[in-house]
C-alpha positions, 0 to 999 in steps of 0.5 A: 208898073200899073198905078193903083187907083180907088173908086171911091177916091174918083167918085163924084168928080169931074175933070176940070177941061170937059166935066166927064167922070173923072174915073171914064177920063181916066182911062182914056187918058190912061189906058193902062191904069187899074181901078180896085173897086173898094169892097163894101165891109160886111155887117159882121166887119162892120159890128166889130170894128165900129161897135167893137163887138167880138165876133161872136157876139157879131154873130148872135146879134145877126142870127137874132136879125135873121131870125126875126127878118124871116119871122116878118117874111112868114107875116107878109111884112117886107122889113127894108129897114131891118138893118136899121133897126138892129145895126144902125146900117142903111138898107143897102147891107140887106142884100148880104143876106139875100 
């Protein structure tokens, strides 16, 4: 059976013995060990669970976003911190509406 390991509990750390990535040493090591890849929540997962909206207001909230980001596009503002504005989220979560 194939042990399960989470990217995120491997990030930044480096074997003790030669300072590789911790993840890259695994494996070698460990060839047959498995990786999963944590998924990143979506803004709507993220709505609900931190700020404990429903799914529709989640919703409406993002329309409103989107609408008022593609406004922006039209205007020749690129709004990298959109997210920021509207969901206290860093920009990264933009790309879930590229």
């Amino acid at each position: 059976m194939k042990k399960s390991y989470s990217h995120d509990s491997l990030a930044d750390r480096k074997c003790k013995d030669c300072g590789k990535q911790l993840k890259n040493n695994l494996l070698q090591k460990h060839p047959d060990a498995e990786l999963q890849l944590k998924k990143r929540e979506s803004v709507k997962e993220v709505l609900m669970r931190r700020d404990g909206m429903t799914a529709k207001e989640a919703d409406k909230l993002i329309d409103a976003m989107l609408e008022d980001f593609h406004h922006r596009i039209d205007s020749g503002e690129m709004p990298f911190d959109i997210c920021e504005e509207y969901f206290g989220l860093e920009p990264d979560y933009l790309e879930e509406f590229m």
